[in-house]
C-alpha positions as CSV (number, residue, x, y, z in Angstrom):
1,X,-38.6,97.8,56.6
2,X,-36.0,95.8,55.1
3,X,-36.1,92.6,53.8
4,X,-34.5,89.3,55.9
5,X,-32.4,87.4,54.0
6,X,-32.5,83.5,55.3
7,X,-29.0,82.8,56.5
8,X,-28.4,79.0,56.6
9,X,-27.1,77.1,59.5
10,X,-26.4,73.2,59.9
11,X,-25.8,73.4,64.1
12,X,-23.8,70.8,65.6
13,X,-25.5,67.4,64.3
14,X,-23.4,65.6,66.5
15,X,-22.0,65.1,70.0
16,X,-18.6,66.3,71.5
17,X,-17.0,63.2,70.6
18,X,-14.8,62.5,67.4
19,X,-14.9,59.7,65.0
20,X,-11.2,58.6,65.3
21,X,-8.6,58.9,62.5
22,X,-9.2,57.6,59.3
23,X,-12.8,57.2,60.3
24,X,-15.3,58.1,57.2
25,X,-19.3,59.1,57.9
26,X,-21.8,60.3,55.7
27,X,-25.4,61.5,56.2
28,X,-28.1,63.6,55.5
29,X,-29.7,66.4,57.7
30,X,-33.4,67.5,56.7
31,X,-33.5,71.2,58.3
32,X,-36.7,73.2,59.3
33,X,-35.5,77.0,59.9
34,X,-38.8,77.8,61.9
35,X,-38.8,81.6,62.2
36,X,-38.5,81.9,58.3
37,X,-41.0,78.7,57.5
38,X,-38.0,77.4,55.3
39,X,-36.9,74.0,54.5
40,X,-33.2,72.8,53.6
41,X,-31.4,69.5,53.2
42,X,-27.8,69.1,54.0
43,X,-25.8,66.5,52.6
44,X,-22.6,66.1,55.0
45,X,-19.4,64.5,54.8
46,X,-17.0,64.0,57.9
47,X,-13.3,62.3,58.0
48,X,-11.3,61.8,61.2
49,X,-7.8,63.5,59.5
50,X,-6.3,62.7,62.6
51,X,-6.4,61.4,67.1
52,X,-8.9,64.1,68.4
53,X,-9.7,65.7,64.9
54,X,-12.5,65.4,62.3
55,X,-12.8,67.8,59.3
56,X,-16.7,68.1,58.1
57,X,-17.8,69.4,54.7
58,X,-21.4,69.6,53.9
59,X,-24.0,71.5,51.5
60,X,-27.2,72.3,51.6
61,X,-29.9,72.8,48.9
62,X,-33.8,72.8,48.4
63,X,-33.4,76.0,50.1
64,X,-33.7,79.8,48.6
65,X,-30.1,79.1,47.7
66,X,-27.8,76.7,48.1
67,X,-25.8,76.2,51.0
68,X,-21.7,75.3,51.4
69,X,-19.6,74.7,54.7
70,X,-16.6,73.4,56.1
71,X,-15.6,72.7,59.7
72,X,-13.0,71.2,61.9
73,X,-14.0,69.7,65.2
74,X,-10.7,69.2,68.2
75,X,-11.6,66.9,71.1
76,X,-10.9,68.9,74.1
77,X,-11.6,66.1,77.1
78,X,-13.4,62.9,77.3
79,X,-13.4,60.5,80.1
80,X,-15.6,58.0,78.3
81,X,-19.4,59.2,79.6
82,X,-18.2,63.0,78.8
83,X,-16.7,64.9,76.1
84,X,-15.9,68.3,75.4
85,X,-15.2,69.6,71.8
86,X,-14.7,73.2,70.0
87,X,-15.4,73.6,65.9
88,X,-14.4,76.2,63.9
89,X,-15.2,76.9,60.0
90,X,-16.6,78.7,57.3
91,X,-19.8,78.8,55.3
92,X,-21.5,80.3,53.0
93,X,-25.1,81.2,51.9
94,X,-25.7,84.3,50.5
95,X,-23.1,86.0,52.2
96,X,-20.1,84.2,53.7
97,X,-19.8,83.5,57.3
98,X,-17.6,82.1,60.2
99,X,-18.9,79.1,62.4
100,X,-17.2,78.8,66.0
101,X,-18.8,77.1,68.9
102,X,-18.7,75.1,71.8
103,X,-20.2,71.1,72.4
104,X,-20.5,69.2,75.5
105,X,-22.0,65.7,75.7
106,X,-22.9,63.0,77.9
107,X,-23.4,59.2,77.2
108,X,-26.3,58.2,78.9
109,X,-26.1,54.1,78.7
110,X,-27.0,53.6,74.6
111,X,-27.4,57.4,73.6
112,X,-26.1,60.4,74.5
113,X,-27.4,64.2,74.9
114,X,-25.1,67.2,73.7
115,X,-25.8,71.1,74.1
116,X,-23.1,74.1,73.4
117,X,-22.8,77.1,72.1
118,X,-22.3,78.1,68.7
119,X,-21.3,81.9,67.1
120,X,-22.2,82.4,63.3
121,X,-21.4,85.7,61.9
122,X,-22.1,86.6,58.5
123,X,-20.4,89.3,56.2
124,X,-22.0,91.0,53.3
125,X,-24.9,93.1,52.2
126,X,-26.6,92.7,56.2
127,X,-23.7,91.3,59.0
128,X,-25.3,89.3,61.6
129,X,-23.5,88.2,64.6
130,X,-25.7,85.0,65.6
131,X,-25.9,83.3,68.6
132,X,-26.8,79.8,69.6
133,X,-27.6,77.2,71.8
134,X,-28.0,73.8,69.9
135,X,-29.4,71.0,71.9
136,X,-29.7,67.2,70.6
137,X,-30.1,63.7,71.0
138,X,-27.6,60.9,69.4
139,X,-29.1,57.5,69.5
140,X,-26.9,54.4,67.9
141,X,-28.6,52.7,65.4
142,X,-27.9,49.4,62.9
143,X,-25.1,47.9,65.7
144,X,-23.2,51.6,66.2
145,X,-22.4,52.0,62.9
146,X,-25.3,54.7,61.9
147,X,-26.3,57.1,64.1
148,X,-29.9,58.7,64.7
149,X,-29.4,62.6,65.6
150,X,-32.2,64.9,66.6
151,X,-31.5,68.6,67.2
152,X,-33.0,72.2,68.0
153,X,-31.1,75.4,67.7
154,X,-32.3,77.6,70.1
155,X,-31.2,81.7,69.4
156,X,-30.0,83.3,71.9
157,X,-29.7,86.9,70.7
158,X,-32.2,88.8,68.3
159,X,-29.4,87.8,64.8
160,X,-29.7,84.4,65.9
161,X,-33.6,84.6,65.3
162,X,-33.0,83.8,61.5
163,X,-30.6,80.8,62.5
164,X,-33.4,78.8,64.7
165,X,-34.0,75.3,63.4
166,X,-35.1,72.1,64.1
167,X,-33.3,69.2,62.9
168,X,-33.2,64.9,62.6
169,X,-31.6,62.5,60.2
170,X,-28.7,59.9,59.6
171,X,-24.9,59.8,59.9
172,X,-23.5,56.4,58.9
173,X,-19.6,55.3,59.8
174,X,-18.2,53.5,56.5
Protein backbone atom coordinates (compact mmCIF):
# COMPACT_ATOMS: atom_id res chain seq x y z
CA UNK A 1 0.00 0.00 0.00
CA UNK A 2 1.28 3.31 -0.83
CA UNK A 3 1.69 6.00 1.18
CA UNK A 4 -0.94 9.29 1.04
CA UNK A 5 0.62 12.35 0.76
CA UNK A 6 -1.60 15.26 2.47
CA UNK A 7 -2.55 17.60 -0.29
CA UNK A 8 -3.53 21.05 1.16
CA UNK A 9 -6.63 22.84 0.36
CA UNK A 10 -7.83 26.44 1.68
CA UNK A 11 -11.86 26.00 0.17
CA UNK A 12 -13.66 28.98 -0.58
CA UNK A 13 -13.46 31.04 2.84
CA UNK A 14 -15.81 33.41 1.56
CA UNK A 15 -19.10 34.03 -0.12
CA UNK A 16 -19.90 34.69 -3.83
CA UNK A 17 -19.61 38.21 -3.45
CA UNK A 18 -16.44 40.48 -4.19
CA UNK A 19 -14.79 43.09 -2.08
CA UNK A 20 -15.00 46.00 -4.73
CA UNK A 21 -11.93 47.61 -6.39
CA UNK A 22 -9.23 48.83 -4.50
CA UNK A 23 -10.64 46.98 -1.51
CA UNK A 24 -7.74 45.36 0.82
CA UNK A 25 -8.69 42.27 3.45
CA UNK A 26 -6.49 40.17 5.45
CA UNK A 27 -7.11 37.20 7.65
CA UNK A 28 -6.21 34.10 9.02
CA UNK A 29 -7.79 30.54 8.41
CA UNK A 30 -6.94 27.77 11.14
CA UNK A 31 -7.56 24.42 8.90
CA UNK A 32 -8.39 20.90 10.37
CA UNK A 33 -7.97 18.30 7.30
CA UNK A 34 -10.01 15.59 9.15
CA UNK A 35 -9.36 12.34 7.15
CA UNK A 36 -5.54 12.93 7.63
CA UNK A 37 -5.79 14.22 11.54
CA UNK A 38 -3.66 17.30 10.21
CA UNK A 39 -3.67 20.88 11.17
CA UNK A 40 -2.67 23.98 8.95
CA UNK A 41 -2.90 27.72 9.20
CA UNK A 42 -3.39 29.87 6.25
CA UNK A 43 -2.42 33.41 6.25
CA UNK A 44 -4.50 35.11 3.29
CA UNK A 45 -4.34 38.22 1.52
CA UNK A 46 -7.19 39.49 -0.94
CA UNK A 47 -7.32 42.89 -3.14
CA UNK A 48 -10.27 43.86 -5.28
CA UNK A 49 -7.87 44.66 -8.69
CA UNK A 50 -10.87 45.69 -10.23
CA UNK A 51 -15.47 46.07 -10.48
CA UNK A 52 -16.34 42.25 -10.10
CA UNK A 53 -12.70 41.04 -9.39
CA UNK A 54 -10.58 40.12 -6.36
CA UNK A 55 -7.16 38.44 -6.64
CA UNK A 56 -6.28 36.23 -3.35
CA UNK A 57 -2.88 35.08 -2.34
CA UNK A 58 -2.43 33.00 0.77
CA UNK A 59 0.07 30.35 2.47
CA UNK A 60 -0.20 27.91 4.69
CA UNK A 61 2.25 26.46 7.31
CA UNK A 62 2.24 24.41 10.62
CA UNK A 63 1.42 21.74 8.30
CA UNK A 64 3.82 18.67 6.96
CA UNK A 65 4.86 21.39 4.49
CA UNK A 66 4.16 24.53 3.74
CA UNK A 67 1.52 25.56 1.65
CA UNK A 68 1.33 28.55 -1.33
CA UNK A 69 -1.76 29.71 -3.53
CA UNK A 70 -3.04 32.22 -5.69
CA UNK A 71 -6.65 32.75 -7.00
CA UNK A 72 -8.77 35.08 -8.83
CA UNK A 73 -12.45 35.33 -8.01
CA UNK A 74 -15.13 37.05 -11.14
CA UNK A 75 -18.61 38.08 -9.88
CA UNK A 76 -20.87 36.36 -12.21
CA UNK A 77 -24.52 37.83 -10.82
CA UNK A 78 -25.73 39.48 -7.71
CA UNK A 79 -28.99 41.02 -7.21
CA UNK A 80 -28.16 42.14 -3.69
CA UNK A 81 -29.54 38.86 -1.43
CA UNK A 82 -27.73 36.58 -4.16
CA UNK A 83 -24.50 36.19 -5.74
CA UNK A 84 -22.86 33.91 -8.05
CA UNK A 85 -18.95 33.76 -8.45
CA UNK A 86 -16.28 31.41 -10.29
CA UNK A 87 -12.36 31.29 -9.01
CA UNK A 88 -9.61 29.93 -10.72
CA UNK A 89 -5.82 29.56 -9.53
CA UNK A 90 -2.96 27.62 -8.65
CA UNK A 91 -1.38 26.15 -5.65
CA UNK A 92 1.09 24.28 -4.44
CA UNK A 93 1.97 21.74 -1.74
CA UNK A 94 4.03 19.07 -2.47
CA UNK A 95 3.01 18.86 -5.88
CA UNK A 96 1.46 21.77 -7.83
CA UNK A 97 -2.12 21.96 -8.48
CA UNK A 98 -4.98 23.84 -10.22
CA UNK A 99 -8.00 25.34 -8.10
CA UNK A 100 -11.39 26.00 -10.16
CA UNK A 101 -14.76 26.10 -8.65
CA UNK A 102 -18.04 27.33 -8.40
CA UNK A 103 -19.77 29.73 -5.22
CA UNK A 104 -23.27 30.66 -4.67
CA UNK A 105 -24.41 32.69 -1.68
CA UNK A 106 -27.32 34.06 -0.05
CA UNK A 107 -27.67 37.05 2.38
CA UNK A 108 -29.80 36.06 4.94
CA UNK A 109 -30.61 39.53 7.00
CA UNK A 110 -26.89 40.10 8.88
CA UNK A 111 -25.02 36.85 7.52
CA UNK A 112 -25.08 34.97 4.64
CA UNK A 113 -24.60 31.08 3.71
CA UNK A 114 -22.51 30.07 0.60
CA UNK A 115 -22.01 26.39 -0.93
CA UNK A 116 -20.26 25.49 -4.54
CA UNK A 117 -18.30 23.36 -6.07
CA UNK A 118 -14.71 23.32 -6.24
CA UNK A 119 -12.09 21.03 -8.66
CA UNK A 120 -8.44 20.61 -7.28
CA UNK A 121 -6.14 18.61 -9.27
CA UNK A 122 -2.76 17.96 -8.46
CA UNK A 123 0.32 17.06 -10.70
CA UNK A 124 3.36 15.13 -9.56
CA UNK A 125 4.58 12.01 -7.98
CA UNK A 126 0.45 10.77 -7.28
CA UNK A 127 -2.25 13.15 -9.58
CA UNK A 128 -5.45 13.52 -7.83
CA UNK A 129 -8.44 15.00 -9.43
CA UNK A 130 -10.37 16.25 -6.22
CA UNK A 131 -13.74 17.15 -5.90
CA UNK A 132 -15.66 19.32 -3.56
CA UNK A 133 -18.50 20.78 -2.06
CA UNK A 134 -17.57 23.56 0.45
CA UNK A 135 -20.30 24.81 2.62
CA UNK A 136 -19.98 28.02 5.07
CA UNK A 137 -21.28 30.58 7.06
CA UNK A 138 -20.20 34.51 6.80
CA UNK A 139 -21.32 36.43 9.79
CA UNK A 140 -20.24 40.44 9.90
CA UNK A 141 -18.51 41.31 12.80
CA UNK A 142 -16.78 44.75 14.39
CA UNK A 143 -19.51 47.13 12.28
CA UNK A 144 -18.90 45.03 8.63
CA UNK A 145 -15.51 45.65 8.56
CA UNK A 146 -14.25 41.98 9.81
CA UNK A 147 -15.84 39.12 8.91
CA UNK A 148 -16.43 35.71 10.91
CA UNK A 149 -16.33 32.74 8.28
CA UNK A 150 -16.98 29.09 9.22
CA UNK A 151 -16.59 26.36 6.57
CA UNK A 152 -16.65 22.43 5.82
CA UNK A 153 -15.41 20.86 2.71
CA UNK A 154 -17.27 18.06 2.04
CA UNK A 155 -15.47 15.40 -0.87
CA UNK A 156 -17.30 14.38 -3.24
CA UNK A 157 -15.30 11.81 -5.04
CA UNK A 158 -12.73 9.24 -3.38
CA UNK A 159 -9.32 12.04 -4.45
CA UNK A 160 -11.31 14.49 -2.65
CA UNK A 161 -11.05 12.33 0.59
CA UNK A 162 -7.56 13.85 1.40
CA UNK A 163 -8.96 17.44 0.69
CA UNK A 164 -11.91 17.28 3.56
CA UNK A 165 -11.57 20.06 6.10
CA UNK A 166 -13.13 21.93 8.50
CA UNK A 167 -12.49 25.53 8.75
CA UNK A 168 -13.23 29.12 10.95
CA UNK A 169 -11.37 32.40 11.39
CA UNK A 170 -11.08 36.11 10.47
CA UNK A 171 -11.05 38.35 7.27
CA UNK A 172 -10.76 42.00 8.08
CA UNK A 173 -11.42 44.94 5.25
CA UNK A 174 -8.54 47.66 5.77
Amino acid sequence: MSPIHLHAQDGFFSDARISGAGNLTIGVQPAIYTNTDDFMMIFRGGYGVMPGMDLFLKVGVLGDENYVGAHIQYLLATDGRIAASMLAGVQNYWDPGLKAGFNMSVRLTAFSIYCGLLYQPYFGDRSTQGLLVPIGLEIPVLSNQSRLIMEVNVPANSDGEPFEMISFGLIFRL
